[in-house]
Phi, psi and omega in degrees: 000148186267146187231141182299140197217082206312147165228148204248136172242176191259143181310092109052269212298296159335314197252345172276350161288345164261321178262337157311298196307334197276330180287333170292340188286310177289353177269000162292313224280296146001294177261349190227318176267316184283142196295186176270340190294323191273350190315305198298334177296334174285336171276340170284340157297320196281323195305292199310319182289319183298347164296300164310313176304320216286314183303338172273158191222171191232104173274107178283196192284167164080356210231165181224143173240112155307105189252144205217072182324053190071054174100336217238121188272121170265040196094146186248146182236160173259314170322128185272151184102202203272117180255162159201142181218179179297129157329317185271019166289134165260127202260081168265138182257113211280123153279135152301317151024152156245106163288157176211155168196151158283113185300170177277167182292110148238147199243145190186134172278158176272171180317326207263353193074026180252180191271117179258182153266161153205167161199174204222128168265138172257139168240114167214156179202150214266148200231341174220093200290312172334301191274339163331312192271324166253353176256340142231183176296300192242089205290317182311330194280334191256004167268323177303314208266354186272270200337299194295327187275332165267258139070255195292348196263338168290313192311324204266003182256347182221117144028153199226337175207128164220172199260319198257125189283010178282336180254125207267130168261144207272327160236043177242352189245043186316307163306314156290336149311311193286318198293298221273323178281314182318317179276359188266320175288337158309318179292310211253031184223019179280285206304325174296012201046049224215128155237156193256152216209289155217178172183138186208126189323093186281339176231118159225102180251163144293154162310147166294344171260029140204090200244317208281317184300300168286338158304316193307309177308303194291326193272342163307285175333312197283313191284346153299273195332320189272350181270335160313310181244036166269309189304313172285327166288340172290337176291328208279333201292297193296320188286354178246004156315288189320322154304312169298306174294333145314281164325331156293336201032060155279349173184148167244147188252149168246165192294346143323309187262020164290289226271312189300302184304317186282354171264327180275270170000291177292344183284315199300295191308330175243354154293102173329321190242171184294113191282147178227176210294139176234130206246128177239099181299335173253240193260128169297349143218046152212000000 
């Protein structure tokens, strides 16, 4: 693999202090000293300096030039302002940058198999101009379709809702979703000299045709769920009246007047509307 390789160039401003004054010098030298025979060497002076001017170049802040010797890469350089390198260098230019950009609406099932949209903002910025440059084709383009390929293989791993926090949901668990997609589009854009910085989920729906269906699903799943830990906090309620009131010897129960305290306890407790009072003028059995 080509690994990025700083290269220190000569300031720009330095060669232009050298080679302006040698080209005015010689094209006087031309016109005023030199014979007509003798001439063409003055003219050959002046080519090599417009040759030399060809080398300089302009590094903004963020950028990088990838330089490049008939095919053979000899380095990048970074230092900003005005460079000179070898002419016959080719000089490409990287941005540093931190860039983003939001992947498409992608349709795709969840581990449970129903189908969602889902897409992603990437924050990236390139960390290796070599490989960047040489180790795939196009890197922006291969940052785009590796990002939608990660994407879509997190979708298929987790759940689109789950109820049990033991279980991670693309939506209830968004940090751990962001953690897991960041490194996983991070594994596959390391070889392009491309690091991710963050990313995180920007759409996540049901398909629309069974959008109406899975509401219907999700507000059930949830009015189970909340009722699961109604019946258990009401067990917990009534078993420790009873305990307490024992311990107390404030009344003794048998088990008739057990089974009775313990059904008016759950009604009062698990009951949707407000319950209201029945005053029992006699007995629990007359």
């Amino acid at each position: 693999m080509i690994k990025e390789l700083e290269r220190k160039v000569i300031s720009g401003w330095a060669m232009l202090a050298i080679l302006i004054p040698i080209a005015i010098g010689a094209a006087l030298w031309i016109a005023f000293v030199l014979p007509d025979v003798v001439r063409v060497w003055g003219a050959v002076v002046m080519v090599i300096d417009c040759v030399l001017l060809a080398g300089l170049f302009m590094v903004n802040p963020n950028e990088g030039r990838v330089l490049q010797l008939f095919g053979k890469y000899v380095g990048t350089a970074k230092m900003e302002g005005l460079r000179w390198a070898n002419p016959f260098y080719s000089k490409r230019r990287i941005s540093l940058r931190v860039r983003n950009f939001e992947t498409n609406r992608l349709k795709v099932n969840d581990i449970d198999g129903n189908p969602i949209e889902i897409a992603a903002i990437v924050v990236w910025k390139v960390v290796d101009t070599a490989e960047a440059c040489f180790q795939v084709d196009a890197y922006e383009q291969f940052v785009a379709i590796q990002s939608e390929s990660a994407v879509r293989n997190l979708a298929t791993q987790h759940p689109y809702d789950s109820h049990s926090e033991e279980r991670v949901s693309l939506r209830g668990h968004t940090a751990t979703i962001s953690d897991q997609l960041r490194a996983e589009i991070d594994q596959r854009l390391e070889k392009a000299g491309v690091e991710v910085l963050e990313s995180r989920i920007s759409h996540l729906a049901y398909a629309p045709e069974i959008a109406e269906a899975m509401l219907r699903r999700q507000q059930a799943g949830a009015i189970i769920a909340a009722r699961t830990l109604i019946v258990e906090g009401a067990v917990s309620m009534v078993e420790m009246a009873l305990q307490q009131l024992s311990a107390k010897k404030i009344i003794e129960f048998d088990d008739e007047r057990k089974a009775a305290m313990i059904s008016n306890l759950l009604v009062v407790l698990c009951g949707e509307t407000n319950t209201q009072p029945v005053i029992n003028t006699g007995s629990l059995y007359h």
